[in-house]
SERO-4910 file (N, C-alpha, C, O; in steps of 0.05 Angstrom, whole numbers):
BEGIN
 pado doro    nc1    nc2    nc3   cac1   cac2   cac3    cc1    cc2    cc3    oc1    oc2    oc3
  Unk    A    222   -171    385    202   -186    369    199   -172    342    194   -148    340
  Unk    A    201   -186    325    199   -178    291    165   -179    291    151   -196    301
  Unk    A    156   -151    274    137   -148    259    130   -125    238    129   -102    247
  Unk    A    128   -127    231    115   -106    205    112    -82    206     89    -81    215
  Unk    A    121    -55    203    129    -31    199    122    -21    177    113    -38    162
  Unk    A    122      1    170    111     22    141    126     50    159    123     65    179
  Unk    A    148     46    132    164     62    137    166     93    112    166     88     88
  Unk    A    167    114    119    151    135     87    181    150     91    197    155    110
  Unk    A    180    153     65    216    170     62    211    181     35    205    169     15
  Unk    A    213    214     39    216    234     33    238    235     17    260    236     27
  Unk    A    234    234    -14    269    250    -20    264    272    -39    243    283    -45
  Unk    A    298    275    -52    289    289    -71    286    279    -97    303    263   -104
  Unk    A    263    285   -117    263    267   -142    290    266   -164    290    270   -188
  Unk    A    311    261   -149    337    250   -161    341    215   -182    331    195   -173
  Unk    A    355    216   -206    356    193   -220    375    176   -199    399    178   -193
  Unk    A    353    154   -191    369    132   -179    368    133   -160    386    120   -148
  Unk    A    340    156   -137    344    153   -106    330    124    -97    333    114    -75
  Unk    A    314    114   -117    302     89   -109    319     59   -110    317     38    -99
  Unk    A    336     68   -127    355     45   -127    369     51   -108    372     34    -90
  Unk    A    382     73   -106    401     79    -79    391     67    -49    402     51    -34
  Unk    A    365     80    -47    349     59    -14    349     30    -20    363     16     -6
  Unk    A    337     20    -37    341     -7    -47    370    -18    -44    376    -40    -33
  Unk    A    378     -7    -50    409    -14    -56    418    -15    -23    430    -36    -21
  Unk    A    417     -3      2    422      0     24    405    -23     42    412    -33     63
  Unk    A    383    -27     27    370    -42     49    375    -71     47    376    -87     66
  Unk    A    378    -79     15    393   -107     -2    428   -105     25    436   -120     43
  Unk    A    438    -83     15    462    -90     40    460    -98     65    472   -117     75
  Unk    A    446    -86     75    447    -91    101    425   -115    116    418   -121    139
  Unk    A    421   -126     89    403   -152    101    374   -141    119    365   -153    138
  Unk    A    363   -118    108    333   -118    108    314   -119     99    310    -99     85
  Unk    A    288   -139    100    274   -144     94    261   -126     82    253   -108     97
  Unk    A    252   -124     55    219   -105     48    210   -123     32    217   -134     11
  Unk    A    182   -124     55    154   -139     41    141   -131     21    132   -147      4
  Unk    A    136    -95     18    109    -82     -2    138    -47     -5    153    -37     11
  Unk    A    135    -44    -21    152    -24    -30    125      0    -58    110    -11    -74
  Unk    A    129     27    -54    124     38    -71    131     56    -75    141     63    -53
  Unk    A    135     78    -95    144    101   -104    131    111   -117    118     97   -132
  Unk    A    128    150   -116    115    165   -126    128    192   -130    149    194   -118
  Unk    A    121    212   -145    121    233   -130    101    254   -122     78    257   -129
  Unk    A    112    265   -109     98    275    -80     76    305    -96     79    310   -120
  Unk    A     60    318    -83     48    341    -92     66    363    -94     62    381   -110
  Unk    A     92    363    -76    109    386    -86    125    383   -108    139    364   -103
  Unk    A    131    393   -132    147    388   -152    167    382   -147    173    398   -130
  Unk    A    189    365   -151    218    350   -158    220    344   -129    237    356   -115
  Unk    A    204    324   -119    200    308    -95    185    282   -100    165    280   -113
  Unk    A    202    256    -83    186    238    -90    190    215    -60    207    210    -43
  Unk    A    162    206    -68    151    195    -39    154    159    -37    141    143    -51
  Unk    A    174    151    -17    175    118    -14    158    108     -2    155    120     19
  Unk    A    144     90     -3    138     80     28    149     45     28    150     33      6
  Unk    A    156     36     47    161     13     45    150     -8     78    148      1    101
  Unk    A    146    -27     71    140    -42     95    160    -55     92    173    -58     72
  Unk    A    165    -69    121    192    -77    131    184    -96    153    163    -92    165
  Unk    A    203   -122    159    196   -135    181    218   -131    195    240   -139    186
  Unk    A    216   -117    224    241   -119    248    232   -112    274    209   -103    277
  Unk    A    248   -114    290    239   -105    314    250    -81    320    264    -72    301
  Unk    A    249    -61    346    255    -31    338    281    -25    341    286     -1    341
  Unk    A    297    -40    344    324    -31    345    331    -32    319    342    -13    308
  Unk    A    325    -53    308    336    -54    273    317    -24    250    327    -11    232
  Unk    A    289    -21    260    282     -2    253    288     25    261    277     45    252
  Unk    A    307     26    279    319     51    283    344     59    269    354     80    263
  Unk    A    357     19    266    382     23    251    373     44    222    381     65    213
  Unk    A    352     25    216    334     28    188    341     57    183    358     66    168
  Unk    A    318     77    207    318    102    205    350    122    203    352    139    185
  Unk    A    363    120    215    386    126    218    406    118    191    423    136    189
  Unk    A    407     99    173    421     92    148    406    105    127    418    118    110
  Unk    A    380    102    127    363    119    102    378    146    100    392    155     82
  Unk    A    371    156    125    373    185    134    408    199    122    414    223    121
  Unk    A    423    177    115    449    187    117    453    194     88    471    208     79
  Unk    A    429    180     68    437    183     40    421    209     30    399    218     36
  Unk    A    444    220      8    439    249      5    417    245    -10    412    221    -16
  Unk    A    398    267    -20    381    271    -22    345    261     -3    321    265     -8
  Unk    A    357    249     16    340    240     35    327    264     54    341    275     71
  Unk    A    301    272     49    296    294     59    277    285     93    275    297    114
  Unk    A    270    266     86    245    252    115    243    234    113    237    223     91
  Unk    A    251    215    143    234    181    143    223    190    168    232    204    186
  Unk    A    193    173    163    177    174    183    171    141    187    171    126    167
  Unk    A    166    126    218    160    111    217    135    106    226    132    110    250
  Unk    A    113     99    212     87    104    223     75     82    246     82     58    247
  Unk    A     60     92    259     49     79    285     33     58    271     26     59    248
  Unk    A     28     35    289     10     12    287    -21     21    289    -37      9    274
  Unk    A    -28     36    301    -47     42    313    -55     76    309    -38     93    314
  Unk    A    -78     80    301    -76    110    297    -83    119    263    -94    139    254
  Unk    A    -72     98    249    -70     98    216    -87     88    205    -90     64    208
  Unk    A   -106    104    187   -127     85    166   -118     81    150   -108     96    133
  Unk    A   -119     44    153   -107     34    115   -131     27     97   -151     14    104
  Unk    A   -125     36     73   -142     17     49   -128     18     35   -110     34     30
  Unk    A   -137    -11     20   -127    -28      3   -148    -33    -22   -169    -44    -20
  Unk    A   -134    -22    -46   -151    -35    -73   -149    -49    -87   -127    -50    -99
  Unk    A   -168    -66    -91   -162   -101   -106   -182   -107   -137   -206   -106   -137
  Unk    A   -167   -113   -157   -177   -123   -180   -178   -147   -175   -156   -159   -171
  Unk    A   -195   -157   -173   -203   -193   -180   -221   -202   -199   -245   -196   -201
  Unk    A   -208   -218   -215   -219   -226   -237   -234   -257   -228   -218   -275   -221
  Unk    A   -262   -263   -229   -276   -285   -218   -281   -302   -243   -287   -289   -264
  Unk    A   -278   -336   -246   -303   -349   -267   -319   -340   -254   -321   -334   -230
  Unk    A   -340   -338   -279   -371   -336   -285   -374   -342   -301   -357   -344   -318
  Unk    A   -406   -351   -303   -422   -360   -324   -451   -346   -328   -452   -322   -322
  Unk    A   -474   -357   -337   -500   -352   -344   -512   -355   -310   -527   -341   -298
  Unk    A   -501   -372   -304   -516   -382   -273   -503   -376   -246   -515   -374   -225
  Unk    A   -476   -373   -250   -468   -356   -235   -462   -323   -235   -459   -308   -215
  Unk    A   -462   -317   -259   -456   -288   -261   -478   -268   -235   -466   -254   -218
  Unk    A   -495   -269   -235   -519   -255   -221   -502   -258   -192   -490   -240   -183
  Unk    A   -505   -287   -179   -494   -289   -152   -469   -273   -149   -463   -262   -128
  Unk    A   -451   -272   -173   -420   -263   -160   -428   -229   -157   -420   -215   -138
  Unk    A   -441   -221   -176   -453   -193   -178   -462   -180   -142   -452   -162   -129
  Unk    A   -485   -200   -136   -495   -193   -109   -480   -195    -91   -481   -175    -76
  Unk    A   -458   -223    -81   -440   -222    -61   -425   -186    -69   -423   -169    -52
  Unk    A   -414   -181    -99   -394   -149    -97   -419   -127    -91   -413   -106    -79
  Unk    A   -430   -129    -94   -457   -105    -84   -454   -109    -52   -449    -89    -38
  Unk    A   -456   -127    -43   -453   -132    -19   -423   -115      1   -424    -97     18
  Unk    A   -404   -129     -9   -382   -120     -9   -372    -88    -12   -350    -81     -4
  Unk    A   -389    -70    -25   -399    -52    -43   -378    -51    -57   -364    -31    -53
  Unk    A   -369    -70    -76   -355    -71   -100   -363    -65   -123   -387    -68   -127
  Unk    A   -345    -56   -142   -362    -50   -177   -350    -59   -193   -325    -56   -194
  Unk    A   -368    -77   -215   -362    -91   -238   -355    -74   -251   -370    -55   -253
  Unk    A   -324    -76   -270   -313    -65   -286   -321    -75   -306   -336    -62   -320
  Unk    A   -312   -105   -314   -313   -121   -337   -333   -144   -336   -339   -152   -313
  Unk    A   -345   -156   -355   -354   -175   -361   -352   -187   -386   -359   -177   -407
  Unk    A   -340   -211   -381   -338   -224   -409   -346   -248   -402   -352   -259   -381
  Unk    A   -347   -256   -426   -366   -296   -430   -365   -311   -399   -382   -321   -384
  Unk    A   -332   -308   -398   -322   -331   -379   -312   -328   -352   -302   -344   -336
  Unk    A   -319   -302   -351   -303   -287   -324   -312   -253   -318   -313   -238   -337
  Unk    A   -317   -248   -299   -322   -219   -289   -298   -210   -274   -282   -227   -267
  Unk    A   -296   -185   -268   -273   -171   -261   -283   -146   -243   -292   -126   -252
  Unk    A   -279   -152   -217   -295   -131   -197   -271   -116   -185   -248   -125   -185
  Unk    A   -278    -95   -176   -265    -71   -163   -266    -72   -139   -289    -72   -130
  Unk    A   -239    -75   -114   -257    -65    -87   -241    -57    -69   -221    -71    -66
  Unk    A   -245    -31    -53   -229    -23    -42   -244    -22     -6   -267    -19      2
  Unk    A   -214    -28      8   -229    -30     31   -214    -34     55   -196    -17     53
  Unk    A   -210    -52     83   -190    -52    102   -185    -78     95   -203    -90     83
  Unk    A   -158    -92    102   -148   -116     94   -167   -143     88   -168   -158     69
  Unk    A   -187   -140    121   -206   -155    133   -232   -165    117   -244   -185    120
  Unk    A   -236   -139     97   -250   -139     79   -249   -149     48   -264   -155     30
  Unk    A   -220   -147     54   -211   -153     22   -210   -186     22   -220   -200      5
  Unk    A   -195   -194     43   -199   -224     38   -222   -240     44   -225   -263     37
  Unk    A   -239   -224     60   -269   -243     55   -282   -243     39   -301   -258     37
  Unk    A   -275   -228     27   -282   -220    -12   -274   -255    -27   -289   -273    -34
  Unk    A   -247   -255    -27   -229   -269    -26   -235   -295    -24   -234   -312    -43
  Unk    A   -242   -299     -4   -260   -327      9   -284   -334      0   -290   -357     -3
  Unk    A   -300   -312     -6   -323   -326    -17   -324   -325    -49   -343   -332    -63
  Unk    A   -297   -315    -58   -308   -325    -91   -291   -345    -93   -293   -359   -113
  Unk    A   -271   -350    -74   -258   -383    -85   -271   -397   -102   -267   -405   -125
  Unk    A   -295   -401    -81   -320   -428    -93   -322   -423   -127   -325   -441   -143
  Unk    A   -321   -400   -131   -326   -394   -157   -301   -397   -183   -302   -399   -208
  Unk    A   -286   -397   -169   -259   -391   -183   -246   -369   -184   -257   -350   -194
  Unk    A   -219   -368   -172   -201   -339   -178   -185   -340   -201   -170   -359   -203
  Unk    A   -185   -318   -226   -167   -325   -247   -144   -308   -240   -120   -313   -246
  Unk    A   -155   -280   -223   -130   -266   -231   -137   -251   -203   -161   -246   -197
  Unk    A   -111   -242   -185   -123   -219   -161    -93   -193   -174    -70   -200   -180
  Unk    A   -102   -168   -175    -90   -156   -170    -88   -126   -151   -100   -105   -155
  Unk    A    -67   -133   -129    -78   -124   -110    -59    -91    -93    -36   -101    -96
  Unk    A    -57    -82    -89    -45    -46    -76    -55    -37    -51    -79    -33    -53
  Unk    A    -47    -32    -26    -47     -8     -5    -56     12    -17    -37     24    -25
  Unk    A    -79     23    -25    -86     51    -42    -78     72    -20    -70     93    -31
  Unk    A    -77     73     12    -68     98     25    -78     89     51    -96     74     58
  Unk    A    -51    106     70    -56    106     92    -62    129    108    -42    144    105
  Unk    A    -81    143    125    -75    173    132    -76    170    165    -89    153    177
  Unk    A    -61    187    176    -54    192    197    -59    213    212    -50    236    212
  Unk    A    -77    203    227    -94    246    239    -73    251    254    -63    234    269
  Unk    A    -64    279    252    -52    289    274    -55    320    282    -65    338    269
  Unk    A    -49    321    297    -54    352    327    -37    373    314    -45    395    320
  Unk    A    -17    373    300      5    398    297      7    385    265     -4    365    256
  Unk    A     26    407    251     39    403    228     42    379    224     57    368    240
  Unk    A     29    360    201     46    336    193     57    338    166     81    330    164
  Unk    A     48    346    148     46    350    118     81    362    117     79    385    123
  Unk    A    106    356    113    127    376    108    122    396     78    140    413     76
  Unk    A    105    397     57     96    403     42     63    422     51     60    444     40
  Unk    A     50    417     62     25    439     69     21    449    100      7    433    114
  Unk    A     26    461    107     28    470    131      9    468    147     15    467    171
  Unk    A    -21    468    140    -44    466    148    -53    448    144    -77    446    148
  Unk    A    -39    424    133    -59    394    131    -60    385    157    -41    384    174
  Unk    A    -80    380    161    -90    360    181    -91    334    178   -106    327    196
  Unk    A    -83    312    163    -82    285    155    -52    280    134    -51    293    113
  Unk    A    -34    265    140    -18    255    121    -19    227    116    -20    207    131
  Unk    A    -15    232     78    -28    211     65      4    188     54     27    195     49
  Unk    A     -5    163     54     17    164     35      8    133     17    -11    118     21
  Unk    A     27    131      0     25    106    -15     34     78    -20     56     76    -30
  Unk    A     20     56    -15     27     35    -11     24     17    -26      1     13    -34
  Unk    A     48     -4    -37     28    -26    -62     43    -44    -47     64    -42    -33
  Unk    A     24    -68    -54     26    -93    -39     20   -119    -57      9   -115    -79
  Unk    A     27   -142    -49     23   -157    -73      3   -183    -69     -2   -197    -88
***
């Protein structure tokens, strides 16, 4: 059964390791839904994460082809369960004189924060679990959506022993996700 994976790969910050995984996963006919890149807190290291739709045999193919390209230092495939995600969302709402106040109180609610306000539209901040972000979502329809722009800000993962391959004593690994 196909479903949705977040897959984190470690390399080294080499020109062109992101095209190179890209380039492998376009071959081999696998899917990525949310893709991002960074680099990492250790110097000349940089951090993938990608979500993927398969079931676990193809995600093992997954793991096993990453793994073969040089500069590939770690893929980890993270659990379903176990992982806090949030997600941060720019949404730009109409407003007016008569609505401005109400869209204000539903993001207070939400505990969101107004960035912007202009004549015709406000622009709220909000970060939160998926569940949250789209009931956000839902209730300013009524109002009008001009603009959503939206990111996985991080996922962390408690664990019992070493997770960090970079801090030896972290107790939580973090990583980065953008989503669209």
């Amino acid at each position: 059964m196909n479903k949705e994976h977040e897959i984190l790969i470690i390399t080294k910050n080499t020109n062109g390791i992101v095209a190179r995984i890209m380039s492998l996963f376009n071959r081999r006919g696998y899917s990525v839904n949310k893709m991002t890149a960074g680099v990492t807190n250790k110097p000349g290291y940089a951090r993938l994460t990608l979500t993927v739709d398969g079931d676990d045999k193809a995600l093992n193919q997954i793991q096993k082809q990453v793994y073969k390209i040089v500069d590939v230092v770690k893929v980890k495939i993270f659990p379903s369960e176990g992982v806090i995600r949030r997600e941060l969302m720019l949404i730009k709402v109409k407003s007016d004189a008569q609505t401005r106040a109400q869209i204000v109180q539903i993001a207070d609610i939400y505990r969101g924060k107004v960035l912007d306000v202009a004549p015709n539209s406000l622009v709220v901040e909000l970060t939160g679990n998926v569940k949250k972000l789209r009931g956000f979502v839902e209730m300013m329809k009524s109002y009008g959506i001009l603009e959503i722009a939206k990111n996985r800000g991080c996922s962390d993962e408690p664990w019992r022993k070493k997770c960090n391959i970079f801090q030896k004593k972290s107790k939580l690994k973090m990583i980065i996700i953008y989503s669209d």
